[in-house]
Structure formats: C-alpha cells, structure tokens
TILODREN-352475 format. One record per residue: residue in three letters; x, y, z of N, C-alpha, C, O in turn. Coordinates in steps of 0.1 Angstrom, whole numbers, plus 2048, in hexadecimal, padded with zeros to 3 digits. Atoms other than C-alpha are relative to their C-alpha. Last residue first. Layout:
<pts>
alaXYZXYZXYZXYZ ...
</pts>
This chain:
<pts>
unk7F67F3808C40C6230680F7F680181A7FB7FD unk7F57FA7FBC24C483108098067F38098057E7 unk7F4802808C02C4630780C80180880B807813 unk7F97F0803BE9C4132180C7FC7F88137F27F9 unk7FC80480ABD5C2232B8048107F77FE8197F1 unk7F77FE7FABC6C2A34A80B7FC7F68157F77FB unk7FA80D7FBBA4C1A3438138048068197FC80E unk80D8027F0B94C403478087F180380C7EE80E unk7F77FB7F8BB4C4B32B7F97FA8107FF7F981B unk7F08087FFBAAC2E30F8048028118087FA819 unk7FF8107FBB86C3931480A80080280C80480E unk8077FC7F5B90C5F30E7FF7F380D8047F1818 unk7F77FA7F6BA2C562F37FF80780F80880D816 unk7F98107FCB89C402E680E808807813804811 unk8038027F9B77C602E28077F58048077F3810 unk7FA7FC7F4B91C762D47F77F98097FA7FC814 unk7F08007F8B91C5C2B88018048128057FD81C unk7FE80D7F9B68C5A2B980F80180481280180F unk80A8047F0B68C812B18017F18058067F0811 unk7F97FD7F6B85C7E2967F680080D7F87F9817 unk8097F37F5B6FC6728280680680B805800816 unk7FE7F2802B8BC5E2657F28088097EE813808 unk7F67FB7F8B8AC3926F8058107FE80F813803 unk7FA7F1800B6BC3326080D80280A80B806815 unk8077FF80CB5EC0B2668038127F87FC8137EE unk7FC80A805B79C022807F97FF7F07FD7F97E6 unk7F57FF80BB73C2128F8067F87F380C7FC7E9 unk8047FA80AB51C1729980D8027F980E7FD7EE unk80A805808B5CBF92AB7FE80A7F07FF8077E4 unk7F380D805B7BC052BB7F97FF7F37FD8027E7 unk7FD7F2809B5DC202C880D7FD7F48118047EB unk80A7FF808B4CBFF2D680480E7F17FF8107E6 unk80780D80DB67BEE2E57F68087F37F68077E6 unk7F6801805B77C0C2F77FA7F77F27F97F97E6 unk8007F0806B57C1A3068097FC7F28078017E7 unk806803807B54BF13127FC80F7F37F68107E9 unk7FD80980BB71BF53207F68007F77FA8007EC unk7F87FE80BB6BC163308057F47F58097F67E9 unk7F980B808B50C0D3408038047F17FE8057E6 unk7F48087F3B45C2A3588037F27FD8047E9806 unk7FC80A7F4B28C3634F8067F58048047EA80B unk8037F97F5B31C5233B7FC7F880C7FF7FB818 unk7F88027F9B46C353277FD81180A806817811 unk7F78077F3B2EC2331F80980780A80A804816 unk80C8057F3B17C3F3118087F680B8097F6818 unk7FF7F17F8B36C4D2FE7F77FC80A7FA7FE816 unk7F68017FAB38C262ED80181080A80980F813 unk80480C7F6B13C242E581380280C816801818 unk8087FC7F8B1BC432D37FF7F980A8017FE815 unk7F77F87F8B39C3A2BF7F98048127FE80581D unk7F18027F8B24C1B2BA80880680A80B803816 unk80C8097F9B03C2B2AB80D7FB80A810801815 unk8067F87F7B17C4429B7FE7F980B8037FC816 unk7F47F97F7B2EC2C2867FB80680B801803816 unk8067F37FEB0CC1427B813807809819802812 unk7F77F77FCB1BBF32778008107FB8068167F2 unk7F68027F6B02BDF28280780580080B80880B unk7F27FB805AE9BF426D80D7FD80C812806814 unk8057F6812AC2BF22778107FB7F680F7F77EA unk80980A801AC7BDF29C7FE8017EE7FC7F87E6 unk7F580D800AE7BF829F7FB7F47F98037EC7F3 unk7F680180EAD0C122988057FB7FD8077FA7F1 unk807803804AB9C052B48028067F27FB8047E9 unk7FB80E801AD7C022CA7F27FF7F37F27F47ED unk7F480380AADAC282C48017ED7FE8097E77F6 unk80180280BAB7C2E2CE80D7FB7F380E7F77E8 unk80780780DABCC1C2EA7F98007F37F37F77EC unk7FC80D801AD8C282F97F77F97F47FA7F57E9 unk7F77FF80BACAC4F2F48047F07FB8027EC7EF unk80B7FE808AA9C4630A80E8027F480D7FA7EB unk80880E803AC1C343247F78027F27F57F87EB unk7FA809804AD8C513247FA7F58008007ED7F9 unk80C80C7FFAC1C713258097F27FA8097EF7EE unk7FB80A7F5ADEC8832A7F47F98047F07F8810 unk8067F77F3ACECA73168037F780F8007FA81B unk8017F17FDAE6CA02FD7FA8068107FE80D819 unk7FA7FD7FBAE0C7D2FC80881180480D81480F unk8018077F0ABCC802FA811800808813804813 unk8097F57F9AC4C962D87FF7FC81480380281E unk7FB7FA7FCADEC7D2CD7F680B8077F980F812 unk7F78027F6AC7C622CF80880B80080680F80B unk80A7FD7F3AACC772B980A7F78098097FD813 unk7FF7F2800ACCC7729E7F980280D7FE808817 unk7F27FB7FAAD7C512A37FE80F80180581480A unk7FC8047F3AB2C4429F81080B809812811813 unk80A7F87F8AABC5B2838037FE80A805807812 unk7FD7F67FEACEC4E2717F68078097FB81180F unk7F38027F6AC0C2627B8098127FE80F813809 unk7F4802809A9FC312688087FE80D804800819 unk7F57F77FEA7FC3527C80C7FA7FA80D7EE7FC 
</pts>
C-alpha cells in the first residue's frame, strides 16, 4: 500500500471514528514519506480529539511547515492553539 492509500483508507476509519485503525495508517504514511502533509495534519486532528493539544499543535506546525497554503490544517491548529488556551488577542 502506498503512503497516499494509507492516508486515504485512514481517512475512511477516521470518519467513522476508528482512531487507532486511522493512527496507524497515517503513521504508516509517515513510515513511507516523513514528510507526508496529510499524514501529520491527520495525526495532528487525532491528537488533538484525544485531548493533546500540544502535541495537535506540533504535528499540524509540522505539516504546515511543508505547504502552508492548506487552509484545513490552519483552521486546525487553530483549534489546537484555542484547546491550549492560546487565543489571539484584539
């Protein structure tokens, strides 16, 4: 299986909120293509439904860092950012 098959049949599991069966196909995209964007952003949405936001932070940092024009990761690190309590100010 390709590291894009991995990240596609991971989103399917994640979808249906199979998070361990999602995790590791995305780490097994990761294993393929360390810097896979999906694989990351992904890994990073998975952290941070259970409840580590830092590590949500680190990972979707991650992907961006290789695409920075993926608005879906943005609003997700904005998500992260907001669970650590880390909010813009006006």
């Amino acid at each position: 299986m390709t590291g894009s098959e991995a990240v596609a049949l991971g989103l399917q599991h994640h979808g249906a909120g199979r998070l361990n069966e999602a995790d590791a196909l995305y780490r097994q995209a990761l294993a393929q293509d360390p810097a896979s964007i999906d694989a990351l952003h992904f890994l990073g949405v998975i952290a941070l439904q259970r409840g580590a936001p830092s590590l949500a932070v680190e990972l979707i940092s991650q992907a961006l860092s290789h695409n920075a024009a993926n608005a879906p990761a943005h609003n997700n690190l904005g998500l992260a950012l907001a669970a650590q309590g880390r909010t813009a100010k006006r």
